[in-house]
PDB file of N, CA, C and O in Angstrom, chain B, residues numbered from 101:
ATOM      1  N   UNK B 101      70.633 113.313 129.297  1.00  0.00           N
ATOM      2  CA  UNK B 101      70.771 111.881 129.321  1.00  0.00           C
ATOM      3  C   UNK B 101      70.133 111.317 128.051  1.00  0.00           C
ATOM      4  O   UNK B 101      69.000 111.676 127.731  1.00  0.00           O
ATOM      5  N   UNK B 102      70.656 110.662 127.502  1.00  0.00           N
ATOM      6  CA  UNK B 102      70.295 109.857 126.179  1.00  0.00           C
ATOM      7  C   UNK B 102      69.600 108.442 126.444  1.00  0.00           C
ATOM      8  O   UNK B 102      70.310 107.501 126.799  1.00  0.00           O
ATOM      9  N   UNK B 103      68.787 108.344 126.346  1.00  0.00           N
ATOM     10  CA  UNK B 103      67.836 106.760 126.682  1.00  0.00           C
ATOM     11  C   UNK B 103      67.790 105.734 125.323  1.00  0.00           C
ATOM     12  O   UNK B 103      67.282 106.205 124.306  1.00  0.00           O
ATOM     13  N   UNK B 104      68.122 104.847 125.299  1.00  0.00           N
ATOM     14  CA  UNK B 104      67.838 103.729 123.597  1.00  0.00           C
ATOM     15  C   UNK B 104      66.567 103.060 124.849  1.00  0.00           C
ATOM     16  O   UNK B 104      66.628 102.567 125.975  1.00  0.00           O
ATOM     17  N   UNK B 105      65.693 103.331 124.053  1.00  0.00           N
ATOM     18  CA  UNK B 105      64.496 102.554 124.004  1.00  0.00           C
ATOM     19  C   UNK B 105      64.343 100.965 122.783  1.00  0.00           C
ATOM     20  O   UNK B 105      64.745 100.925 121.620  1.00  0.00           O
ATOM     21  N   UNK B 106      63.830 100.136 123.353  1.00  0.00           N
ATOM     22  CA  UNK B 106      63.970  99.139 122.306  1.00  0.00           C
ATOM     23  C   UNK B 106      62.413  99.084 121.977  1.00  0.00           C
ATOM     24  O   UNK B 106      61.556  99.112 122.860  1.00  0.00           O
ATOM     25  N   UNK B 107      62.119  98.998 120.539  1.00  0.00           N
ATOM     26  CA  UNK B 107      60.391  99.468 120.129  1.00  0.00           C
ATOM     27  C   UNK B 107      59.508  98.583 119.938  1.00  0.00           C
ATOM     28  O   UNK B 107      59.584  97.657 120.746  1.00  0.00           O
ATOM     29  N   UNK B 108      58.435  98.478 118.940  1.00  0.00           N
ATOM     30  CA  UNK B 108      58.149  97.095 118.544  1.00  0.00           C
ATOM     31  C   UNK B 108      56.917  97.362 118.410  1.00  0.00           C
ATOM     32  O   UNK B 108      56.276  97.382 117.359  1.00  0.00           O
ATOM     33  N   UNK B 109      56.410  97.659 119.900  1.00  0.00           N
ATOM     34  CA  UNK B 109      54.992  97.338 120.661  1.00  0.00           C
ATOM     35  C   UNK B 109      54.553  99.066 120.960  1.00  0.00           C
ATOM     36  O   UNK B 109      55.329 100.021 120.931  1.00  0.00           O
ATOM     37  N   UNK B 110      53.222  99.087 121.218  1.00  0.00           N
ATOM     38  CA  UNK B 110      52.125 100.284 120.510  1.00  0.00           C
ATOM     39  C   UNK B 110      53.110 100.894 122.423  1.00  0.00           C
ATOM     40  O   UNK B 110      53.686 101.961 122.637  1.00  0.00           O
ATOM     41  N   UNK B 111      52.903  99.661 123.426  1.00  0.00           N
ATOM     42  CA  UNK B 111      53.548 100.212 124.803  1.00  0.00           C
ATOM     43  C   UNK B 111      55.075 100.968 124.661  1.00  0.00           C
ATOM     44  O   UNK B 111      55.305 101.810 125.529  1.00  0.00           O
ATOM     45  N   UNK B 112      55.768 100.815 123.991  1.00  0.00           N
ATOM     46  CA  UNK B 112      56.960 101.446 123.609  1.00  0.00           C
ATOM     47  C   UNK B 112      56.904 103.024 122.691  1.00  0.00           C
ATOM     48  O   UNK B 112      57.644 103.999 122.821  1.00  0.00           O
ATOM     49  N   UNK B 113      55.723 102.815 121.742  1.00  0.00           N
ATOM     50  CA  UNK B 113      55.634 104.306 121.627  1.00  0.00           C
ATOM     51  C   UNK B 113      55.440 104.960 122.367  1.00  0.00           C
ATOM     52  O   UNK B 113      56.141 105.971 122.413  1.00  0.00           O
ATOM     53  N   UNK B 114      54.259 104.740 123.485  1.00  0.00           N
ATOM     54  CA  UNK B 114      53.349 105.243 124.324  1.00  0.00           C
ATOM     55  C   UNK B 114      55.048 105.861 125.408  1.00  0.00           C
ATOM     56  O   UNK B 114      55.111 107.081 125.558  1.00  0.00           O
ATOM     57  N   UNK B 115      55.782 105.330 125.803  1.00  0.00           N
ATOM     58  CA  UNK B 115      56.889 105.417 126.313  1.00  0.00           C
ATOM     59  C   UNK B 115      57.395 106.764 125.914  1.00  0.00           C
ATOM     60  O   UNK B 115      57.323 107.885 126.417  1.00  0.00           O
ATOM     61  N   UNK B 116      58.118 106.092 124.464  1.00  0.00           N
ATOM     62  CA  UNK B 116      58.469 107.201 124.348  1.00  0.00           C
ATOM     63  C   UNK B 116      58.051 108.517 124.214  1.00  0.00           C
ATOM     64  O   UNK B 116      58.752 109.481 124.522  1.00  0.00           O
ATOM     65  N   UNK B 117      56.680 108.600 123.665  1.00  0.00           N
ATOM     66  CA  UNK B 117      55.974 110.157 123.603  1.00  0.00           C
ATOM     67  C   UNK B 117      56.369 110.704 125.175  1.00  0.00           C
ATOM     68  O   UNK B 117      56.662 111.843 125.536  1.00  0.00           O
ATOM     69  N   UNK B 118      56.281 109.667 125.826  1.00  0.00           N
ATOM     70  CA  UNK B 118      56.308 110.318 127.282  1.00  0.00           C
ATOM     71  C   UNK B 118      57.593 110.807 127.761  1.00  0.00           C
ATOM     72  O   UNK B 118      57.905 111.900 128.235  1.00  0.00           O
ATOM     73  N   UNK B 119      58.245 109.789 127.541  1.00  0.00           N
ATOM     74  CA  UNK B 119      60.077 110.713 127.482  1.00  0.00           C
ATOM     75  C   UNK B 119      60.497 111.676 126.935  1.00  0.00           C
ATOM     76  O   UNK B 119      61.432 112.363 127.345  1.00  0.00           O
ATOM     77  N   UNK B 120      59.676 111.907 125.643  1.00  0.00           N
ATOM     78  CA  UNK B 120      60.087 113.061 124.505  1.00  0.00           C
ATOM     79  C   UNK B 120      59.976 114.154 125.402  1.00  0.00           C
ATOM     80  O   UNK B 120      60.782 115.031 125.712  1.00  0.00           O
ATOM     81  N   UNK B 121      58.547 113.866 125.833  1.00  0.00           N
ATOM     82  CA  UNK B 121      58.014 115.339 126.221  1.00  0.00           C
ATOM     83  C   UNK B 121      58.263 115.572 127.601  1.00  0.00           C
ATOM     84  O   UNK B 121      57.541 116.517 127.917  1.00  0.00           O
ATOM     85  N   UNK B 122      59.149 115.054 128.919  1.00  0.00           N
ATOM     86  CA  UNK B 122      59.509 115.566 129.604  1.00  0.00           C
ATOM     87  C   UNK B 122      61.475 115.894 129.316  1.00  0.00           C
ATOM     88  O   UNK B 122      62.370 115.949 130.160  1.00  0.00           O
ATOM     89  N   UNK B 123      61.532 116.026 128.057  1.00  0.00           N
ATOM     90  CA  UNK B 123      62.714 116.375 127.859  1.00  0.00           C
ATOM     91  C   UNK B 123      63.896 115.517 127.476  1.00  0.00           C
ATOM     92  O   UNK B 123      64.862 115.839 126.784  1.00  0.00           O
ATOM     93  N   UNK B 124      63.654 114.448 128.016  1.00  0.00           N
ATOM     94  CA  UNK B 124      64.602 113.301 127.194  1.00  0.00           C
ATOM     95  C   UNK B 124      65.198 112.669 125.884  1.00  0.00           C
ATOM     96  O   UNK B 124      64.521 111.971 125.129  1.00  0.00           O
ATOM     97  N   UNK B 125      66.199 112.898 125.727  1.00  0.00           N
ATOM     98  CA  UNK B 125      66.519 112.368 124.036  1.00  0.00           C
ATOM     99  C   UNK B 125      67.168 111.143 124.151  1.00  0.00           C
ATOM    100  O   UNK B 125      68.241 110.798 124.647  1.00  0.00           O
ATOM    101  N   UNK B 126      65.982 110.388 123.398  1.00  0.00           N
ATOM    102  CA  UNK B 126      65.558 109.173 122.748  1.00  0.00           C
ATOM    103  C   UNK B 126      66.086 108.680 121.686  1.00  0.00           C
ATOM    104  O   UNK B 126      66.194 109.206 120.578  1.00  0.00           O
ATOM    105  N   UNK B 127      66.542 107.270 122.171  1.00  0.00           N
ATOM    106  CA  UNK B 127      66.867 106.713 120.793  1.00  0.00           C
ATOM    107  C   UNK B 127      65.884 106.061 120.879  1.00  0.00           C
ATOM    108  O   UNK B 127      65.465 105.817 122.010  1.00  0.00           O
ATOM    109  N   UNK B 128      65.133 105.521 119.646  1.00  0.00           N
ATOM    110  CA  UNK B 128      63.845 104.655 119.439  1.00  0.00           C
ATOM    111  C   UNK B 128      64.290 103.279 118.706  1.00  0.00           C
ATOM    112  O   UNK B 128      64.163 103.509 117.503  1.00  0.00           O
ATOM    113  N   UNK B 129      64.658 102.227 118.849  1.00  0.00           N
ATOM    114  CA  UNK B 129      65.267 101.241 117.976  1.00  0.00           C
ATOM    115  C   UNK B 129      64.013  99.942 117.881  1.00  0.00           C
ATOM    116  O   UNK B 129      63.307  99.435 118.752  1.00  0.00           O
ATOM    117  N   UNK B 130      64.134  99.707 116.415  1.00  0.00           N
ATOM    118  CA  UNK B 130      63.020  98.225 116.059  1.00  0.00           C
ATOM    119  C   UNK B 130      64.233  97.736 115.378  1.00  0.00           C
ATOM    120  O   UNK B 130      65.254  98.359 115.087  1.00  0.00           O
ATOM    121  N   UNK B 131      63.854  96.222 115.134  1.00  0.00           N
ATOM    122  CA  UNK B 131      64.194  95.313 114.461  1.00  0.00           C
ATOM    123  C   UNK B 131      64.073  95.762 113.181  1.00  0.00           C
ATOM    124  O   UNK B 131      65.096  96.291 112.745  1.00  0.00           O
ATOM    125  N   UNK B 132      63.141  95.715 112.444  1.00  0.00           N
ATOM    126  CA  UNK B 132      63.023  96.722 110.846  1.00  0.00           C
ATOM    127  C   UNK B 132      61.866  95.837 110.422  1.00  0.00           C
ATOM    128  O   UNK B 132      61.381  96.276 109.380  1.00  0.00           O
ATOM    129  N   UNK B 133      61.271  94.782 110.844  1.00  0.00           N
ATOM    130  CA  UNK B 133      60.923  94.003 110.852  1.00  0.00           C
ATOM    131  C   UNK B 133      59.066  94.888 110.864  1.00  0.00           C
ATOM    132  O   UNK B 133      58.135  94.329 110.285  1.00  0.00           O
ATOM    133  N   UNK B 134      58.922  95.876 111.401  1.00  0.00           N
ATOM    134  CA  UNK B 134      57.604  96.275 111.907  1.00  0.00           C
ATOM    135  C   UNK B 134      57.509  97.870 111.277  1.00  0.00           C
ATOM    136  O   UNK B 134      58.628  98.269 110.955  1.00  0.00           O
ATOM    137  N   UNK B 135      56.545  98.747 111.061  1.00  0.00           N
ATOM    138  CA  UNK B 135      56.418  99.797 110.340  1.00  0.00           C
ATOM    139  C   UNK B 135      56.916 100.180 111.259  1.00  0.00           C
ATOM    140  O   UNK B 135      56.906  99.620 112.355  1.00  0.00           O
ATOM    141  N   UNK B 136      57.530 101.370 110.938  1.00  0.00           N
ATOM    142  CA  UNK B 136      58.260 103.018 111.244  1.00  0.00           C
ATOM    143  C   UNK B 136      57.557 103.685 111.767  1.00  0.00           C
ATOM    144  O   UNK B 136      56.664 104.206 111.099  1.00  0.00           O
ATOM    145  N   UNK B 137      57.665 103.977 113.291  1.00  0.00           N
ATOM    146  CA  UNK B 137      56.393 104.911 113.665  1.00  0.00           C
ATOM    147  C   UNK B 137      57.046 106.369 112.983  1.00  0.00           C
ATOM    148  O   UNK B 137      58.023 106.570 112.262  1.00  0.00           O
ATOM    149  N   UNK B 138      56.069 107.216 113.547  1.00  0.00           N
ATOM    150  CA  UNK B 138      56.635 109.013 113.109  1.00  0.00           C
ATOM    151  C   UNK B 138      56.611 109.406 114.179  1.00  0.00           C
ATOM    152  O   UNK B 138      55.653 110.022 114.646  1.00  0.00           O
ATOM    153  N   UNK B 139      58.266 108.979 115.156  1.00  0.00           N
ATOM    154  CA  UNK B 139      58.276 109.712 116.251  1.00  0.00           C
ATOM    155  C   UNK B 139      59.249 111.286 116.140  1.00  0.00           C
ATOM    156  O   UNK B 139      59.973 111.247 115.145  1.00  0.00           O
ATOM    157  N   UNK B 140      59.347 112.187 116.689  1.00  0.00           N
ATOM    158  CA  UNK B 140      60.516 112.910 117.200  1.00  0.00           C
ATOM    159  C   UNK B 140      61.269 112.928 117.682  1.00  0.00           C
ATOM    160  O   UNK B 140      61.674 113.723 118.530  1.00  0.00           O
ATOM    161  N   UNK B 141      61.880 111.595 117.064  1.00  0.00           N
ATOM    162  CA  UNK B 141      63.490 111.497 117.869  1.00  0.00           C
ATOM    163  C   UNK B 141      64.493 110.673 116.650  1.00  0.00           C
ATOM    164  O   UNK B 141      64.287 110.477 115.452  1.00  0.00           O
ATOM    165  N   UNK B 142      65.449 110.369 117.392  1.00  0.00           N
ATOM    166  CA  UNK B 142      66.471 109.232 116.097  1.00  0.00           C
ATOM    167  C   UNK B 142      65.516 108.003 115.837  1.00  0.00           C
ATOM    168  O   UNK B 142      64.350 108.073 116.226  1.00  0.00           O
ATOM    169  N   UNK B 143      65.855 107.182 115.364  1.00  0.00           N
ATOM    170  CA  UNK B 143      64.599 105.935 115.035  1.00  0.00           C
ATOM    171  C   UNK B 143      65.938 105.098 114.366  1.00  0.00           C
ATOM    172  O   UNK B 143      66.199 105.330 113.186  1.00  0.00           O
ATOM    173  N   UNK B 144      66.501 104.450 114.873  1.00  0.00           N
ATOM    174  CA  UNK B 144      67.113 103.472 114.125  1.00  0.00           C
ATOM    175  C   UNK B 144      66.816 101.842 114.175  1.00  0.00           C
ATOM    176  O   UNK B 144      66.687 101.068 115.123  1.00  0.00           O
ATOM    177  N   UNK B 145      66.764 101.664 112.753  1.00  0.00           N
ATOM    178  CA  UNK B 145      66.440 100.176 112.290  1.00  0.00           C
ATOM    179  C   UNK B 145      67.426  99.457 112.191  1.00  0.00           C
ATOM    180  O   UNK B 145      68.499  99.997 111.919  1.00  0.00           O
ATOM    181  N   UNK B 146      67.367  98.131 112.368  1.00  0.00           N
ATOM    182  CA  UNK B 146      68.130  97.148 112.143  1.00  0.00           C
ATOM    183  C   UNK B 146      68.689  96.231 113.630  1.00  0.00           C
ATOM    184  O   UNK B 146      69.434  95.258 113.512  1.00  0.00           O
TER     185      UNK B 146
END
């Protein structure tokens, strides 16, 4: 199952680390507007 997470906030990383790691592939999406975390997954801006 593929999840789009919408990012932003420190609670949305925290998310996703947690999805990563029970196996879930993540989309991570920000506005572009806020730094780039360094997650392990897709990360798309805009």
């Amino acid at each position: 199952m593929k999840l789009l997470l919408l990012g932003g906030t420190s609670d949305a990383i925290k998310l996703c680390q947690l999805l990563l790691q029970e196996g879930y592939d993540v989309i991570y999406s920000i506005k572009g507007l806020v730094r780039q975390p360094s997650l392990p997954c897709e990360i798309h801006c805009g």
